[in-house]
DRENKETOR-498092 format. One record per residue (C-alpha): x, y, z; residue in one letter. Coordinates in Angstrom, 1 decimal, decimal comma. Layout:
% DRENKETOR-498092
@c1->X | c2->Y | c3->Z | r->A .
...
//
This chain:
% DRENKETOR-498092
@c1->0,1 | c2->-19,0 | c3->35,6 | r->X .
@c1->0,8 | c2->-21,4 | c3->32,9 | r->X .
@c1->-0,2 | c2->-21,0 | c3->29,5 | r->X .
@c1->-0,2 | c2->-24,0 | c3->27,8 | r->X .
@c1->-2,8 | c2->-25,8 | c3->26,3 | r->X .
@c1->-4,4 | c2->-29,0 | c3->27,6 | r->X .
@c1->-3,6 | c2->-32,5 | c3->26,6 | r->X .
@c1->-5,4 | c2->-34,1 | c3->23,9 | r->X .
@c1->-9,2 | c2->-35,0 | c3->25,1 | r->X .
@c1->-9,0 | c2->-38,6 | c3->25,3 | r->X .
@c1->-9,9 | c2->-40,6 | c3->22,4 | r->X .
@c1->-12,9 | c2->-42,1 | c3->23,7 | r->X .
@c1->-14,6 | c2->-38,7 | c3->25,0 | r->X .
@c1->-14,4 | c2->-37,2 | c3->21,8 | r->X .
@c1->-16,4 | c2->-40,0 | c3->19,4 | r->X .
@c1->-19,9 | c2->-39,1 | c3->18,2 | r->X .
@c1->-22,3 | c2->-40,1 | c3->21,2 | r->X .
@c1->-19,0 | c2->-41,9 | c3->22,8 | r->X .
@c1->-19,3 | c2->-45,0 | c3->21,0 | r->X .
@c1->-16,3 | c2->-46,2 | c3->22,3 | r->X .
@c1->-17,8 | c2->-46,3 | c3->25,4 | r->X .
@c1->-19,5 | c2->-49,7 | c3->24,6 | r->X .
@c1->-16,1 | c2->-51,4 | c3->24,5 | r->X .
@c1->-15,7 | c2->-50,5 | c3->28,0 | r->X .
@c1->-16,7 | c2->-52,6 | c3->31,1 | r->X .
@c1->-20,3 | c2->-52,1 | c3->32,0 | r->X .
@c1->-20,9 | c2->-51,2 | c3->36,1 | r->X .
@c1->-23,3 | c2->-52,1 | c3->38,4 | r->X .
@c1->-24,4 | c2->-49,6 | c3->40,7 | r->X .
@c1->-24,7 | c2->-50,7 | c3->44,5 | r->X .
@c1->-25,2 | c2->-48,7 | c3->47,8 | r->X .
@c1->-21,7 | c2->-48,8 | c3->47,9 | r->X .
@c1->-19,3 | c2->-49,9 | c3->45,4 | r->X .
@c1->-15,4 | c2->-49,3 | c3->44,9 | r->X .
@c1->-14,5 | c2->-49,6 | c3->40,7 | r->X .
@c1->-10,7 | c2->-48,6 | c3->41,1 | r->X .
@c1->-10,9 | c2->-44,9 | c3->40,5 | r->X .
@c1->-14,4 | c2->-44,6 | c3->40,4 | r->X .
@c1->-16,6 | c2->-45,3 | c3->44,0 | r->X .
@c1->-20,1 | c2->-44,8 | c3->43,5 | r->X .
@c1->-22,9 | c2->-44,6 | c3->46,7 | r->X .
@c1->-26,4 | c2->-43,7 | c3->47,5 | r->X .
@c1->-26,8 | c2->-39,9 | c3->47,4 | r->X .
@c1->-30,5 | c2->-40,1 | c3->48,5 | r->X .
@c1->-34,0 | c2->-40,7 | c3->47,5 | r->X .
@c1->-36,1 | c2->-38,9 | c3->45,4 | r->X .
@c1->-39,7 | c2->-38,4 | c3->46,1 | r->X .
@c1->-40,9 | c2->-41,1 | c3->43,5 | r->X .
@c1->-38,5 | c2->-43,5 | c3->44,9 | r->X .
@c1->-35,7 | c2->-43,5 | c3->42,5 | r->X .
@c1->-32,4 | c2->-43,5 | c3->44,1 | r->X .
@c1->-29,5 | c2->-40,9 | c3->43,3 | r->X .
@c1->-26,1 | c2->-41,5 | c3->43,3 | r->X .
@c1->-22,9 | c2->-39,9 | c3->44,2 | r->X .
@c1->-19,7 | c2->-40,7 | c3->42,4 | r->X .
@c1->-16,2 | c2->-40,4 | c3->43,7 | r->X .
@c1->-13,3 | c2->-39,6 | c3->41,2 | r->X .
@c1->-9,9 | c2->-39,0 | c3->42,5 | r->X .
@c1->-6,6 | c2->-38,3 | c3->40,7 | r->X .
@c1->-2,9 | c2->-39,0 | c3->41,1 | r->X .
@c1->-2,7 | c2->-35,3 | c3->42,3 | r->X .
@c1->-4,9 | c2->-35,9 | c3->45,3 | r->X .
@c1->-7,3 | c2->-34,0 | c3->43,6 | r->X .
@c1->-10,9 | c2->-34,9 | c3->44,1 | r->X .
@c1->-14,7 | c2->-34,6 | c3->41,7 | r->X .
@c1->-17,7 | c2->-35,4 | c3->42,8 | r->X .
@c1->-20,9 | c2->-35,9 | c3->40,9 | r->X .
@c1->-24,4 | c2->-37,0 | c3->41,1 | r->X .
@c1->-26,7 | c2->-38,0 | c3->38,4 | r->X .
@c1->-29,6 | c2->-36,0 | c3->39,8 | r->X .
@c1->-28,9 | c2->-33,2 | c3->37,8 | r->X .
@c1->-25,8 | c2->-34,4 | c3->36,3 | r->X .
@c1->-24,1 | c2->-32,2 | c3->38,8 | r->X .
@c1->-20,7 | c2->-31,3 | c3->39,8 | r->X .
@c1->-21,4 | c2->-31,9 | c3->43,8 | r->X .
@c1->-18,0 | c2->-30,5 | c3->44,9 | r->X .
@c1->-14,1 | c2->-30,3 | c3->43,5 | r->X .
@c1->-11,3 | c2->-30,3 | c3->46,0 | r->X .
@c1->-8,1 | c2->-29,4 | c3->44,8 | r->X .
@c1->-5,0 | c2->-28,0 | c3->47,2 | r->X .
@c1->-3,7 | c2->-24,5 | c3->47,5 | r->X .
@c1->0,0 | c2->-23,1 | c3->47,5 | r->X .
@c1->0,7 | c2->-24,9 | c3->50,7 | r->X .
@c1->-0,7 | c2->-28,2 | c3->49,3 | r->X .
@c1->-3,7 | c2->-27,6 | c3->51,3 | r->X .
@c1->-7,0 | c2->-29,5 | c3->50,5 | r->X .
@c1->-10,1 | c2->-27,7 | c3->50,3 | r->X .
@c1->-13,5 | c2->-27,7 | c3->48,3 | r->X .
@c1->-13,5 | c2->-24,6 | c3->45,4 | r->X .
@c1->-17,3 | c2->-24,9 | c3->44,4 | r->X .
@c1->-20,3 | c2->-23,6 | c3->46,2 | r->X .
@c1->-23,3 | c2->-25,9 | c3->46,6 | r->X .
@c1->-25,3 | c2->-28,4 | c3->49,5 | r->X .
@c1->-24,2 | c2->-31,3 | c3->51,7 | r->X .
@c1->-27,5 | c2->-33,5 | c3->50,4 | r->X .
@c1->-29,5 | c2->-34,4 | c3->47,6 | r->X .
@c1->-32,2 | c2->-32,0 | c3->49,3 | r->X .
@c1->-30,1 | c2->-28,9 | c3->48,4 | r->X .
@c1->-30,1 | c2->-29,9 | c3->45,2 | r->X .
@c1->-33,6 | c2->-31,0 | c3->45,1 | r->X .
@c1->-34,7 | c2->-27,4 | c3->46,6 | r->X .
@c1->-32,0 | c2->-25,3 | c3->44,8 | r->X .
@c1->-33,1 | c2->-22,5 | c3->42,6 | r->X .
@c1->-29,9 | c2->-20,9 | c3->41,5 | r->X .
@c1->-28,5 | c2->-23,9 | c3->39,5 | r->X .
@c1->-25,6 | c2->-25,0 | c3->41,3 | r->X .
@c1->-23,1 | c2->-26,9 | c3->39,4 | r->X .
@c1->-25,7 | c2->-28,5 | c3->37,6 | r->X .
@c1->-26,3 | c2->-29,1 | c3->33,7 | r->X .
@c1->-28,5 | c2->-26,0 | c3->32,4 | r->X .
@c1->-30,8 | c2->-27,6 | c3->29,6 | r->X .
@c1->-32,1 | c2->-27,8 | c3->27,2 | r->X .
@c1->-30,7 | c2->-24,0 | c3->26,6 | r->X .
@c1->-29,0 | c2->-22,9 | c3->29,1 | r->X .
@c1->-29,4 | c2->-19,1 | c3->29,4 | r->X .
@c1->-32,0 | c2->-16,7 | c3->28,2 | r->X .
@c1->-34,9 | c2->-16,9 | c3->25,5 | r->X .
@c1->-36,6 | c2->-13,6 | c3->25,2 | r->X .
@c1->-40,2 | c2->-13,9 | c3->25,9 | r->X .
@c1->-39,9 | c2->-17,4 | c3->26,1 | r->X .
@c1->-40,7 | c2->-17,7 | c3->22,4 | r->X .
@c1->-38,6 | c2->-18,7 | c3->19,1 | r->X .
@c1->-39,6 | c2->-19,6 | c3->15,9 | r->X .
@c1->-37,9 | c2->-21,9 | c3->14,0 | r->X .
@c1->-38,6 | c2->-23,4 | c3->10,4 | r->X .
@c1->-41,7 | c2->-20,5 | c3->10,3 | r->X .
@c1->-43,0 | c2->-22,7 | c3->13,2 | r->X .
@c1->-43,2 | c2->-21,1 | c3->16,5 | r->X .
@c1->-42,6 | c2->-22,0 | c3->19,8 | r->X .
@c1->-44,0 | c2->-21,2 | c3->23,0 | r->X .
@c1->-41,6 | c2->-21,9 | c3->26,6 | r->X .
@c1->-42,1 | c2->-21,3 | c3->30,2 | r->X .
@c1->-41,1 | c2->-17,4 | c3->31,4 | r->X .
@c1->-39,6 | c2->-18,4 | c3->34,5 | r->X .
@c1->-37,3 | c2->-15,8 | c3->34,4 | r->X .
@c1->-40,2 | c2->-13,4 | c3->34,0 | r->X .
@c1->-40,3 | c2->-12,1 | c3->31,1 | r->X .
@c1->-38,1 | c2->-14,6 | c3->30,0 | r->X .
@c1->-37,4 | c2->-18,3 | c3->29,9 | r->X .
@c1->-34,1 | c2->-19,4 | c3->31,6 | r->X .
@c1->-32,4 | c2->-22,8 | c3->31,7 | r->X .
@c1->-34,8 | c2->-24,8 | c3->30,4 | r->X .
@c1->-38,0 | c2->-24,1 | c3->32,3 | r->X .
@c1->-39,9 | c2->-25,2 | c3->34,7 | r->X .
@c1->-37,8 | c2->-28,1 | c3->35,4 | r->X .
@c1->-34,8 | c2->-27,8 | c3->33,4 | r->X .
@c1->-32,0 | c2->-30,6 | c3->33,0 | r->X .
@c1->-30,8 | c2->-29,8 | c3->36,2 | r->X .
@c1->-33,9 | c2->-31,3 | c3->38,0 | r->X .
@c1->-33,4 | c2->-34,9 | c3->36,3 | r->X .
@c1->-32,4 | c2->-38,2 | c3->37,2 | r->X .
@c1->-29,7 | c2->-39,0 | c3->34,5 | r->X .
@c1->-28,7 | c2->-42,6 | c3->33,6 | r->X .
@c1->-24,8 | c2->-42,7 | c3->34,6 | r->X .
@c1->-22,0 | c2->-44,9 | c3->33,6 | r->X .
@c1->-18,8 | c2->-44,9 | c3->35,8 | r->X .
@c1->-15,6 | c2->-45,3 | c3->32,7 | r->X .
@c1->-12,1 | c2->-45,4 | c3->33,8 | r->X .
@c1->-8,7 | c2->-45,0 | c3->31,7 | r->X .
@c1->-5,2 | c2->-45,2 | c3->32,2 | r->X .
@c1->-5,1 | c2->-41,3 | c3->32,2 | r->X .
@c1->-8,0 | c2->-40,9 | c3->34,4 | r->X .
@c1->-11,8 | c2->-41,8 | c3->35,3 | r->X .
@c1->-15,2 | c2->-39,9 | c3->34,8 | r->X .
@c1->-18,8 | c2->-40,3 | c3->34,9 | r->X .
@c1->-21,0 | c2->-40,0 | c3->31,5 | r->X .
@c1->-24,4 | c2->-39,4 | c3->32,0 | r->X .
@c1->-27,2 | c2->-39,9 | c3->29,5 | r->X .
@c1->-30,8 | c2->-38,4 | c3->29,7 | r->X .
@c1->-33,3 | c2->-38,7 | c3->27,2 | r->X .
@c1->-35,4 | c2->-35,1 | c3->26,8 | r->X .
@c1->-39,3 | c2->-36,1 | c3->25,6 | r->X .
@c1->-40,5 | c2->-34,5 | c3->22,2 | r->X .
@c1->-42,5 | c2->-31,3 | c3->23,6 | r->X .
@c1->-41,2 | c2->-31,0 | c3->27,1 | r->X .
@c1->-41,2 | c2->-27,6 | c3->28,2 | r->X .
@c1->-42,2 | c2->-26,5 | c3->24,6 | r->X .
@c1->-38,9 | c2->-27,7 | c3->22,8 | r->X .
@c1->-39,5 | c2->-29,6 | c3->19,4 | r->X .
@c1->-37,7 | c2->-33,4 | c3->19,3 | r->X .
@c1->-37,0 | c2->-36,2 | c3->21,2 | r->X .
@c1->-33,7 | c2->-34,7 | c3->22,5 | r->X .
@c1->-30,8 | c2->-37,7 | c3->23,8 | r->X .
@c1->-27,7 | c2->-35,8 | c3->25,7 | r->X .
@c1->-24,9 | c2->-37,3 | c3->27,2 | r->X .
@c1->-22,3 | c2->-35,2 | c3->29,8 | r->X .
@c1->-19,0 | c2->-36,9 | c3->30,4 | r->X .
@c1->-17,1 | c2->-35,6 | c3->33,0 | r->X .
@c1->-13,7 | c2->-36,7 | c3->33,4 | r->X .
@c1->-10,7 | c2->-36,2 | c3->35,5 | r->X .
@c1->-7,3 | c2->-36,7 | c3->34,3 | r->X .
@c1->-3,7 | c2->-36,8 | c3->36,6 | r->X .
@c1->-2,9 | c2->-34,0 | c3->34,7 | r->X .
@c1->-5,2 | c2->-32,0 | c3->36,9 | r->X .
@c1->-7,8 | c2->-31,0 | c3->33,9 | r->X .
@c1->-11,7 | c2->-31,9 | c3->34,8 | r->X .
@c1->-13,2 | c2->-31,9 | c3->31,0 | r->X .
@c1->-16,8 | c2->-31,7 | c3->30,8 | r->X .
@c1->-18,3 | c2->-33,0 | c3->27,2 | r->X .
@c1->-21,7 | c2->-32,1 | c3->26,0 | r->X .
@c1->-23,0 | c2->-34,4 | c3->22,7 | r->X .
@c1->-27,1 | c2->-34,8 | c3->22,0 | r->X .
@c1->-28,9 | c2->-35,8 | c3->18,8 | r->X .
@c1->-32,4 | c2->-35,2 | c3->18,0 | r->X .
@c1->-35,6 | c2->-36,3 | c3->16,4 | r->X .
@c1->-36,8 | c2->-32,8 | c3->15,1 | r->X .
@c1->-35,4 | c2->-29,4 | c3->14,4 | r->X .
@c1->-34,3 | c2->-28,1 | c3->18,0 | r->X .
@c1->-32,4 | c2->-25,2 | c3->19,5 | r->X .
@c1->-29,9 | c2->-26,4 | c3->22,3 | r->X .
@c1->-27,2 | c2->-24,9 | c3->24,6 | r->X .
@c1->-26,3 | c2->-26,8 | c3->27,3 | r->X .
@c1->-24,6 | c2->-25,0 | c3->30,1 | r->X .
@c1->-22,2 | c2->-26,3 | c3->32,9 | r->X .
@c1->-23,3 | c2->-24,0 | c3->36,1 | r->X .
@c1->-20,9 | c2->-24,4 | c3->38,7 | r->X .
@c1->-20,6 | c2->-21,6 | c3->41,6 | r->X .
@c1->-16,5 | c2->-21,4 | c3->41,9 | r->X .
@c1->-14,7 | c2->-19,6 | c3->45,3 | r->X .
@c1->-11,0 | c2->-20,7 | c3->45,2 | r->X .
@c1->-10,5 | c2->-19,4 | c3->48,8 | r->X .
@c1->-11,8 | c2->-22,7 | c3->49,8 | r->X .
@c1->-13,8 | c2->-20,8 | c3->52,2 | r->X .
@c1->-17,8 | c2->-20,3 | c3->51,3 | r->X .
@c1->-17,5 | c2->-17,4 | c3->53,8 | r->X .
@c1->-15,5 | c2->-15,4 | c3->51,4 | r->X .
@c1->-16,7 | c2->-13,0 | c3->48,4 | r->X .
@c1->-15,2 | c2->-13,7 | c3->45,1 | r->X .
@c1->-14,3 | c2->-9,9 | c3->44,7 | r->X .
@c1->-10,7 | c2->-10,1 | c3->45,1 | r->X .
@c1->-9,8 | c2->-13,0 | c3->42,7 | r->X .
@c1->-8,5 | c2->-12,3 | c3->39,6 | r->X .
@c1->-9,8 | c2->-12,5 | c3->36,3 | r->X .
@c1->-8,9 | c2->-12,7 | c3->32,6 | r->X .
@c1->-11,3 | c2->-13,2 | c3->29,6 | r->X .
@c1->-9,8 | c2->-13,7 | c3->26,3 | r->X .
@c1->-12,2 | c2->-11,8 | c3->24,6 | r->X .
@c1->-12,3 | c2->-8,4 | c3->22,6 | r->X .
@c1->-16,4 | c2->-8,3 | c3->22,7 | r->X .
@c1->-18,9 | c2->-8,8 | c3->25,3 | r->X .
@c1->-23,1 | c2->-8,8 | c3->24,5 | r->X .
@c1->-24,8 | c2->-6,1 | c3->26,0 | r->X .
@c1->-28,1 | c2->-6,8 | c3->27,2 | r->X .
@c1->-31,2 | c2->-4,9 | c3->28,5 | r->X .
@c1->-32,7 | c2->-4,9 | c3->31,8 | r->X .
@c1->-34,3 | c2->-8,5 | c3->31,7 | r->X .
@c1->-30,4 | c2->-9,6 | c3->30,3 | r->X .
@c1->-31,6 | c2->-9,9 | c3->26,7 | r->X .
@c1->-28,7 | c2->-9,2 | c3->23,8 | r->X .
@c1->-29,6 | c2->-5,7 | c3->22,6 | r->X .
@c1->-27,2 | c2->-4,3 | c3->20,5 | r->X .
@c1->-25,2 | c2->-7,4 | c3->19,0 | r->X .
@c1->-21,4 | c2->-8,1 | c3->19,9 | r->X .
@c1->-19,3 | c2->-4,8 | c3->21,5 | r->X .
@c1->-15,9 | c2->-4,0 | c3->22,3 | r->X .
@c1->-14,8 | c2->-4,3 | c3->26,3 | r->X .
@c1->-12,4 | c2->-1,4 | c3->25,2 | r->X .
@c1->-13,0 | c2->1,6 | c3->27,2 | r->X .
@c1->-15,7 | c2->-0,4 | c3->29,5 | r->X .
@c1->-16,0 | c2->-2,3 | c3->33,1 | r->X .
@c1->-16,2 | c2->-5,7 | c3->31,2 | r->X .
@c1->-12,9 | c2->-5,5 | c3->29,4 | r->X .
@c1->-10,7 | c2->-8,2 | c3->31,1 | r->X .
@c1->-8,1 | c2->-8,9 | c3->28,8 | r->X .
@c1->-5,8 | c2->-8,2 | c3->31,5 | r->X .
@c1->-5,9 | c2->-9,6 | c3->34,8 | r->X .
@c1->-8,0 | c2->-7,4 | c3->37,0 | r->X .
@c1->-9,2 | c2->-7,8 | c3->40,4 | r->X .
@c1->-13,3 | c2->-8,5 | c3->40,2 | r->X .
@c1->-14,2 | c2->-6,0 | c3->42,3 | r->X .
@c1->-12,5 | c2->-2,8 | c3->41,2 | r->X .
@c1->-15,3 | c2->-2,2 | c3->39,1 | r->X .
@c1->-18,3 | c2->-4,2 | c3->40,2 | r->X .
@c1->-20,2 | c2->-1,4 | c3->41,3 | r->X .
@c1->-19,2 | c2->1,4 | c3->39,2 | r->X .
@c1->-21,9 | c2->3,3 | c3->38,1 | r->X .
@c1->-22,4 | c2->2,0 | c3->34,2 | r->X .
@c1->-25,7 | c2->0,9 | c3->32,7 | r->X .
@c1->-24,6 | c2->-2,9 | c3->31,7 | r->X .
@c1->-23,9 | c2->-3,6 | c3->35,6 | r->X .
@c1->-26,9 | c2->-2,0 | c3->36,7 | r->X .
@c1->-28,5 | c2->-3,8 | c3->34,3 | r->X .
@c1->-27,1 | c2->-7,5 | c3->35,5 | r->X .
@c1->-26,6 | c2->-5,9 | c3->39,0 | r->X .
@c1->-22,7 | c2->-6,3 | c3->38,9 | r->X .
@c1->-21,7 | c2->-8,7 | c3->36,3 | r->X .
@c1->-24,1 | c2->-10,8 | c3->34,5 | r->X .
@c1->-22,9 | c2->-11,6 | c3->30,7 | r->X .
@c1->-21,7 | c2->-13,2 | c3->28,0 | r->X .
@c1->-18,1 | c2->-12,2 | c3->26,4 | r->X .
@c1->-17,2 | c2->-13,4 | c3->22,8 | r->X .
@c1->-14,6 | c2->-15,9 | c3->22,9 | r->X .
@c1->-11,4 | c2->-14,8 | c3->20,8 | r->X .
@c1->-11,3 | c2->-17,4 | c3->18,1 | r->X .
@c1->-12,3 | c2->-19,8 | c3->15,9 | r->X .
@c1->-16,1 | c2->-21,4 | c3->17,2 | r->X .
@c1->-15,6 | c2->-25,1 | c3->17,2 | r->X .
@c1->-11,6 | c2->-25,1 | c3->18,0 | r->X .
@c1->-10,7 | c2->-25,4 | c3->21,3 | r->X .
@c1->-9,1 | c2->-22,2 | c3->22,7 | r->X .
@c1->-8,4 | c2->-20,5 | c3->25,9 | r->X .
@c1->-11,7 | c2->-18,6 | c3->27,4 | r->X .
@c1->-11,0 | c2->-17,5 | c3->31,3 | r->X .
@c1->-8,3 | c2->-17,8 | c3->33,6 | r->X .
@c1->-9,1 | c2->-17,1 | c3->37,2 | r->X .
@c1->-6,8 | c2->-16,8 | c3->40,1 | r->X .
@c1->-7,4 | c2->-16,5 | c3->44,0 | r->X .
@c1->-4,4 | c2->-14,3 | c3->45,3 | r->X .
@c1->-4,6 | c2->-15,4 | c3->48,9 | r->X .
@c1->-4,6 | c2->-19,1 | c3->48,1 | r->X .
@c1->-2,5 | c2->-19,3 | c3->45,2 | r->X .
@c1->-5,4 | c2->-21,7 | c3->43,3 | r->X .
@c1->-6,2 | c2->-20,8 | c3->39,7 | r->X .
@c1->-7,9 | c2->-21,8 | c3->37,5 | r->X .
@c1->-8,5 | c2->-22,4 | c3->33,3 | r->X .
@c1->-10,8 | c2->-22,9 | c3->31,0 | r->X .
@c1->-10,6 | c2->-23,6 | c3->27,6 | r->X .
@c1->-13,5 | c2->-24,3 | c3->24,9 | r->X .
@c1->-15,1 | c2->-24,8 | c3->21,5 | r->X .
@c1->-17,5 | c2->-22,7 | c3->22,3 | r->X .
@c1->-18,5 | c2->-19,1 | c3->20,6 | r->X .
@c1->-19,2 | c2->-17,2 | c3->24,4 | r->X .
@c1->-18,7 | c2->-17,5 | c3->28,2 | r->X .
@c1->-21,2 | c2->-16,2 | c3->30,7 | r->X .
@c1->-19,4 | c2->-14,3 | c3->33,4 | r->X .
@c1->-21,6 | c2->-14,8 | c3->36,5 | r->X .
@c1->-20,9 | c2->-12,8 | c3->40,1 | r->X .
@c1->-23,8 | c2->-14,3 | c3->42,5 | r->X .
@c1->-25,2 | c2->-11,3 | c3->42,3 | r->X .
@c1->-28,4 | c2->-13,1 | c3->43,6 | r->X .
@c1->-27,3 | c2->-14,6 | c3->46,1 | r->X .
@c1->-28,8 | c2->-13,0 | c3->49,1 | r->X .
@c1->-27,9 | c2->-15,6 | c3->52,1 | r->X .
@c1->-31,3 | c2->-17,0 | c3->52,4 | r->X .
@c1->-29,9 | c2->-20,4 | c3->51,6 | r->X .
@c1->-27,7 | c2->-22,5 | c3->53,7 | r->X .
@c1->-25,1 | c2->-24,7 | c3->52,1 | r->X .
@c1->-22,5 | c2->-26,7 | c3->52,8 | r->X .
@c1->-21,1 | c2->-26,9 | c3->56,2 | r->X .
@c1->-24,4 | c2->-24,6 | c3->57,2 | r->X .
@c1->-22,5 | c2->-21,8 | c3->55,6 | r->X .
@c1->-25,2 | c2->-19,3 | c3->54,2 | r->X .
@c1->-25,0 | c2->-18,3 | c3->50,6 | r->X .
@c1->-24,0 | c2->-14,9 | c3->50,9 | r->X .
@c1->-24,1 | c2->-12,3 | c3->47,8 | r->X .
@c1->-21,2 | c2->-12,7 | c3->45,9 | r->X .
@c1->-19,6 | c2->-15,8 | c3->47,4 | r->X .
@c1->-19,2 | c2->-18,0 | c3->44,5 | r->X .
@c1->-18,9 | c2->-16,9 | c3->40,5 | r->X .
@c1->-19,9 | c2->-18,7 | c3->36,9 | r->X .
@c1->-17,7 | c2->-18,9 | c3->33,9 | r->X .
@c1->-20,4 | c2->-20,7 | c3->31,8 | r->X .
@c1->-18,9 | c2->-21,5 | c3->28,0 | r->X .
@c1->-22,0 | c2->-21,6 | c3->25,6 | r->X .
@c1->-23,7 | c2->-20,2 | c3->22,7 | r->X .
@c1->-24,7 | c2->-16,1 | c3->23,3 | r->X .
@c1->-28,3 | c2->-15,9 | c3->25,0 | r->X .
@c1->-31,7 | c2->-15,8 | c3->23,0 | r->X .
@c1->-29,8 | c2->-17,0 | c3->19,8 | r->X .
@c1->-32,3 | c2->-19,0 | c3->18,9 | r->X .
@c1->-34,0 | c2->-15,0 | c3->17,9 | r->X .
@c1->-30,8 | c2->-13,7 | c3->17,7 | r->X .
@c1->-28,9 | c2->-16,4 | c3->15,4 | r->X .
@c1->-26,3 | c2->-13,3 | c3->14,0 | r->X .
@c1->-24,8 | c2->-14,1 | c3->17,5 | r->X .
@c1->-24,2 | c2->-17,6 | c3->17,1 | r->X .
@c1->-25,9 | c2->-20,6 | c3->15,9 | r->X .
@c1->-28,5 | c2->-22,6 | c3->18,3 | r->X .
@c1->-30,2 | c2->-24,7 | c3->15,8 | r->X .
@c1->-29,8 | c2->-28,6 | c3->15,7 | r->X .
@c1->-31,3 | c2->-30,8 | c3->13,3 | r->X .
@c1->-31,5 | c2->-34,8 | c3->12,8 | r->X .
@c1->-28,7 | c2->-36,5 | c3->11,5 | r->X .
@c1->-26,3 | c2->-33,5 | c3->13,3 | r->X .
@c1->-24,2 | c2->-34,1 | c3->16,8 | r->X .
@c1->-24,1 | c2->-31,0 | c3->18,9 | r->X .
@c1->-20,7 | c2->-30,8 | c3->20,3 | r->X .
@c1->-19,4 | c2->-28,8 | c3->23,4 | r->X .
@c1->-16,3 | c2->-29,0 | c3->25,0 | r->X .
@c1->-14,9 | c2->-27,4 | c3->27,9 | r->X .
@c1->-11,8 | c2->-28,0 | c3->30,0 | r->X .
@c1->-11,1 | c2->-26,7 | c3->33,5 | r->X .
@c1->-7,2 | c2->-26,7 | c3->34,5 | r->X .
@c1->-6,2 | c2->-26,6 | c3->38,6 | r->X .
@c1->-3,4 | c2->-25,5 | c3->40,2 | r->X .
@c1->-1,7 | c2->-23,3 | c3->42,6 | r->X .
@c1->1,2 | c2->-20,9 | c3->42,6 | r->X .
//
């Protein structure tokens, strides 16, 4: 598997807020219109009437994204195996209404934190705040209606080394108990150089604690039908975060040596699903955060997966302090998804790069805290191939 890093983000994805973006040529969306590398469509209607949209981004490689602004979501990513075969590596729905009824956030932006806040309480300036526990006793991935059950503002963009999507959504002061007007923007972009990046930048009216969180369910077979148990992973990362029962940190940042969670070597994810140790009781198989290696805030190499049977692998590098490590351990095949393939346990896996969960009470984990007049910055990068 190659080691090298990626290219350099291009320069307009990595401005403050992408103000470079208003030099490029506004689009109009239509029911059906073709902008180059970019086709954007009807996805569906939402219950108030708004229309979603589905947009189309293919690369030199024959490599195909698509994403909707319901969600900001990853719909589906198609990239070719050893034998140049094409097939769809990501786990999800064939409609809007999947996505619409989906309670396991598939591919979708996780916001405002992405994760898990103890009790669903912080405090924060001696003030504190009170947030749904829909992850009883816990909040998770926002709330109620977290970022992934929004209608984003989208704006096709298209450069010589590839096109992308950024999407823009405008959290109210208050809603689901977070403090500040919050205004994120997700660009996702694919390059000929078979990288996806996905870009997270937000500002915000008031003291805040954010963590937004890509969530896409990955199966490189290519086949929903298949477990994820005999691809290979790698974490480079010398500490995980232990958690209690409810997945709250509980005894800081630990070292993987000696343990089921050290993956600094390729290992095959299930030789050691089940064994019988407390943290994968405690997540039911694995449900974590590792400690990047690293520098927070430089880009560096976080997770490299590979599919032995079809030769796909895959990368990810970040700025990021942690990546959740996610085996769809709750997936129990009462959901249908694509192709009216069922959801079965352990058919699709998270790498998730992000702050460590319930920072915002935990902040000697990493910091969670945004303020006016600050950019929050999070980069990942996801590298395709096949050997």
């Amino acid at each position: 598997m190659p080691s090298r890093r990626p290219a350099s983000l291009p320069d307009a994805l990595t401005s403050p807020l992408h103000i470079a973006l208003a030099a490029l040529v506004l689009f109009t969306f239509t029911a059906c219109s073709n902008t180059g590398r970019v086709v954007t469509t009807d996805y569906g209607t939402l219950e108030d009437g708004r229309t979603a949209h589905l947009f189309t981004l293919k690369n030199k490689q024959g490599t195909v994204a698509r994403l909707t602004d319901f969600g900001a979501t990853l719909v589906s990513l198609e990239t070719a195996d050893r034998d140049g075969k094409t097939a769809d590596i990501t786990i999800g729905y064939d409609t809007l209404e999947g996505w619409v009824n989906d309670g396991s956030y598939m591919g979708v932006t996780a916001g405002r934190y992405g994760n898990r806040i103890a009790k669903g309480k912080f405090t924060l300036d001696g003030k504190t705040f009170t947030l749904a526990t829909n992850n009883d006793p816990n909040h998770l991935h926002g709330g109620n209606e977290g970022f992934g059950k929004k209608l984003w503002s989208a704006e096709p963009i298209e450069k010589e080394e590839g096109s992308g999507v950024v999407f823009t959504y405008v959290s109210p002061d208050g809603e689901e108990g977070y403090p500040g007007e919050l205004t994120s923007k997700v660009t996702y972009f694919l390059d000929n150089k078979n990288q996806l990046y996905v870009i997270f930048e937000a500002e915000t009216t008031k003291p805040t604690v954010i963590n937004l969180v890509h969530h896409t369910y990955w199966n490189l077979t290519g086949d929903a039908r298949q477990t994820i148990l005999d691809h290979e992973l790698r974490l480079n990362a010398d500490g995980y975060v232990p958690t209690d029962a409810t997945g709250i940190p509980n005894a800081g940042i630990q070292p993987v040596e000696g343990t089921p969670m050290d993956f600094r070597k390729h290992r095959r994810i299930g030789d050691r699903i089940n064994n019988d140790h407390v943290q994968l009781k405690n997540g039911l198989g694995y449900d974590h955060c590792w400690a990047v290696n690293g520098e927070p805030g430089t880009m560096r190499l976080a997770a490299e997966l590979y599919d032995p049977e079809s030769g796909r692998w895959m990368q990810i590098e970040t700025d990021q302090p942690g990546i959740q490590f996610y085996t769809g351990n709750y997936m129990d095949g009462s959901v249908t998804g694509k192709g009216g393939v069922k959801q079965n346990h352990r058919t699709g896996l998270c790498l998730e790069t992000q702050v460590h969960p319930d920072s915002p009470n935990q902040p000697e984990l990493s910091n969670a805290v945004l303020r006016p007049g600050q950019t929050y910055k999070h980069t990942m990068v996801h590298r395709f191939g096949a050997k």
